[in-house]
C-alpha positions, 0 to 999 in steps of 0.5 A, spaced: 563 115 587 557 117 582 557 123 583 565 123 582 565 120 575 559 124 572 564 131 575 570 128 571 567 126 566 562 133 565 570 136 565 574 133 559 568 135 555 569 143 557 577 142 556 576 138 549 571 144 547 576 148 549 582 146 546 577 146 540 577 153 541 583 155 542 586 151 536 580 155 531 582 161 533 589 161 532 590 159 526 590 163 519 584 160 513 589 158 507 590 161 501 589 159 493 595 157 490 595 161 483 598 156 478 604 159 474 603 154 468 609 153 463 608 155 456 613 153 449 613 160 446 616 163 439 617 170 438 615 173 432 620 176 426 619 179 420 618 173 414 625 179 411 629 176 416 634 171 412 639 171 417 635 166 422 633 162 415 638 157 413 637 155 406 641 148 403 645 146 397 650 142 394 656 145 390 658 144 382 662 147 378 661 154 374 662 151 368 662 144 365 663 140 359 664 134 356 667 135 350 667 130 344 669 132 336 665 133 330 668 128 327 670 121 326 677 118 326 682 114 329 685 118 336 693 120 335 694 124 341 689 124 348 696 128 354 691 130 359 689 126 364 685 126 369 687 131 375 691 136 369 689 143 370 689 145 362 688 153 360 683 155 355 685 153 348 690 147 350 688 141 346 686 135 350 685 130 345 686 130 336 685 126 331 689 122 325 688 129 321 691 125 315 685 124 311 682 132 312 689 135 310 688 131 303 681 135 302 683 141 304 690 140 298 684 138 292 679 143 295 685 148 293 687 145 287 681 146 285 679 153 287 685 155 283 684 151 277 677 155 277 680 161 279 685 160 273 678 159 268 675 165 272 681 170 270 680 168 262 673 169 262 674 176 265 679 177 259 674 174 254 668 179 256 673 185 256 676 184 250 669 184 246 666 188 251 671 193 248 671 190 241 663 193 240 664 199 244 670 201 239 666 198 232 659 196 233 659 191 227 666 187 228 662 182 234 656 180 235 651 181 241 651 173 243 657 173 243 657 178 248 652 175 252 656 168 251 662 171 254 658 174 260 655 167 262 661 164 261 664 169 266 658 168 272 658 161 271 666 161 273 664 166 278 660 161 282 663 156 281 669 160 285 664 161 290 662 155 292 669 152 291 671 157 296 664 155 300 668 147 299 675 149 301 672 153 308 668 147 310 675 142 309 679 147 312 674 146 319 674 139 318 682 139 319 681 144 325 675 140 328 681 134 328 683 139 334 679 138 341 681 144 345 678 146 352 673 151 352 675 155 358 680 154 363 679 148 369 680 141 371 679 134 367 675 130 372 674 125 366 676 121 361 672 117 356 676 114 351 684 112 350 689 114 345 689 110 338 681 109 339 677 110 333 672 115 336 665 116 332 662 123 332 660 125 339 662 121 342 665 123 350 672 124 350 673 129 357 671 131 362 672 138 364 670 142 371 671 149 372 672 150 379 675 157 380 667 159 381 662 154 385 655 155 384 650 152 389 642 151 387 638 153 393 631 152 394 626 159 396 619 158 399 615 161 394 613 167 400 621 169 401 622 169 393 621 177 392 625 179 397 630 174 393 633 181 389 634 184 395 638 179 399 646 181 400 651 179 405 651 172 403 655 167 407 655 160 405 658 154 410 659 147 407 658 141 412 665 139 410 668 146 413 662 148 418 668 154 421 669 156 415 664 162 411 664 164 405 661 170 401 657 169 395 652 173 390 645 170 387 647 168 379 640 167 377 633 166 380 629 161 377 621 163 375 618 157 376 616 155 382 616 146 384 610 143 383 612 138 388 615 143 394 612 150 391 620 153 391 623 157 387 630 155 385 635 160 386 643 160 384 649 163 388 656 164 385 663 164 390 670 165 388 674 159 390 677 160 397 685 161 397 686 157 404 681 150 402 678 148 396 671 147 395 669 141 391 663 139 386 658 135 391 659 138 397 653 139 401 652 146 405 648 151 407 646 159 405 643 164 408 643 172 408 640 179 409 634 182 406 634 189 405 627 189 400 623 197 400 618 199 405 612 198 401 615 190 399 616 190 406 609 190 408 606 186 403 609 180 408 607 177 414 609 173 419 611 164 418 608 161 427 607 154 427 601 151 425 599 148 432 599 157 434 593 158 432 586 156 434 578 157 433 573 157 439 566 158 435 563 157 428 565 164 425 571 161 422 574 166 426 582 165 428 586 167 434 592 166 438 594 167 445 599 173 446 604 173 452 605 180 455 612 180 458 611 185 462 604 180 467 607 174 464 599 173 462 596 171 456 590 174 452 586 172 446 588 175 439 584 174 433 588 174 427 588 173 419 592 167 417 594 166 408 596 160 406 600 154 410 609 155 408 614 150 409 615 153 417 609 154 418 601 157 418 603 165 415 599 170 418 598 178 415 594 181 420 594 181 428 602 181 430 607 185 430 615 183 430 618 183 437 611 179 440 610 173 443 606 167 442 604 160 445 605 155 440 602 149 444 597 147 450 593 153 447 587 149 449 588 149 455 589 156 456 583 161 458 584 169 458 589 172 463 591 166 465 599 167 468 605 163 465 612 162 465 616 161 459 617 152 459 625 151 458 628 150 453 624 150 449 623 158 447 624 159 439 626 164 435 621 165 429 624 166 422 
């Protein structure tokens, strides 16, 4: 019985380390997985790409005014209201002309009575201007000088009341308030038979056949300002709408605060809605700058692209080769930070993608994928 078990013992041990055996030599060595990680990129655009930059502003008219008189009195008639859409030269508001009217009739009155002494001087002179011609002895030389005086001083006085009379006669016509430019009364200040002072806020007019919209420019985009064109502006109010403008005016001083440049756009009033002062929207347009302008730009990546590995103040980022989907260390040269990001001179070209995050926890040739949803466009 002994001699039994020790047999059958000593056999399980054989089968087990066949089993062994046979199980190691059928089974393959496993392999290493290769981590594919995901990565937020940005593809790299030209700084003169304004079609993918979209630049905020508020509408107002092209022309504004409140107009108010250059004198004083009590107000006989104000026949706009606001709402009325009034022509250039209409009146919008005139004063009691009663009192200006009686200043002009003195003035001119004494103008003509001047006018009448001018005249007998006139004849004075020339009589003994002609009397000593003729017989040299028959008047004196003061007498033609006294006459001569007398002439000059009629003279200046005729002048200056002529001076007073033009000054009356403004005084009547200021008494008229009259728009300036065609456009809209948007308010009015004072009511009819009001004793107004000299100054003092009547109306309100818009012109609003043109609007204008202020836009701010980073100061990196400012000298392409110039070459802007196919302008196109979108207002929240009317977000399938779009319509074309032109710059005005570029402003050439720049925010302290925010370091743009204010630029103004001018559009033609749409036919099919009506765009108001106030409104809220949005521009953006084509640059066309010269080749030698064009390469005095860079590229704008965000600030957290770019990264530093050693003291030597070197720079770089993690390019992405589409054609590997790997990436590699490049060094490049940034200037100064802008409002979309850190602006790099040197070491990109357009077209290129860049890691834009987790670039610490890259190592070169490392593959990866692009992270959905979250791959931009730069501009």
């Amino acid at each position: 019985m002994r001699f039994r078990a020790r047999c059958t013992f000593t056999l399980l041990i054989v089968m087990f380390h066949s089993v062994l055996l046979w199980t190691g030599c059928g089974q393959e060595e496993p392999q290493e997985k290769i981590f594919v990680r995901p990565v937020k990129a940005v593809k790299v655009s030209n700084v003169t790409d304004f079609r993918k930059q979209w630049f905020p502003g508020r509408a107002k008219a092209h022309q504004a005014v409140d107009l108010s008189f250059r004198i004083g009195g009590p107000l006989i008639s104000r026949p706009v209201d606001v709402g009325d859409r009034v022509k250039k030269g209409r009146f919008v508001a005139r004063i009691d002309p009663r009192d200006f009217e009686v200043n002009v009739r003195n003035a001119q009155g004494r103008l003509d009575r001047v006018k009448a002494v001018l005249t007998r001087a006139v004849s004075d002179f020339r009589r003994i201007n002609n009397i000593i011609r003729e017989d040299p002895g028959a008047a004196s030389e003061t007498l033609l000088d006294q006459k001569r005086e007398a002439l000059d001083a009629a003279k200046a006085e005729v002048r200056s009341l002529k001076a007073t009379l033009d000054t009356a006669k403004d005084q009547l016509s200021y008494t008229y308030l009259r728009a300036p430019f065609d456009g809209t009364v948007v308010a009015t200040y004072v009511e009819n038979f009001e004793t107004v002072r000299r100054k003092q806020r009547i109306a309100r007019i818009l012109d609003t056949a043109r609007i204008e919209m202020i836009v701010d420019i980073p100061e990196n985009l400012i000298a392409l300002a110039p070459y802007v064109t196919n302008i196109i502006v979108e207002f929240d109010a009317f977000p399938d709408r779009q319509v074309p403008a032109k710059i005005y005016e570029i402003g050439t001083e720049a925010s302290q605060a925010t370091r743009t440049y204010p630029v103004t756009i001018i559009m033609d009033q749409p036919k099919d809605f009506t765009i108001l002062p106030g409104m809220a929207g949005k521009t953006t347009g084509d640059a066309n700058p010269p080749d030698n302008l064009t390469n005095e730009f860079g590229f704008t990546i965000p600030v957290g692209t770019v990264f530093s590995l050693d003291t030597t103040g070197a720079t770089y980022v993690w390019v992405i080769a589409e054609e590997t989907m790997m990436v590699n260390r490049r060094e490049v040269k940034t200037s100064e930070l802008q409002d979309g990001g850190i602006l790099i001179i040197e070491g990109l070209e357009v077209g290129e993608w860049v890691v834009t995050a987790g670039v610490h926890s890259l190592r070169e040739g490392q593959q990866v994928k692009f992270l959905e949803d979250v791959v931009e466009q730069n501009g």
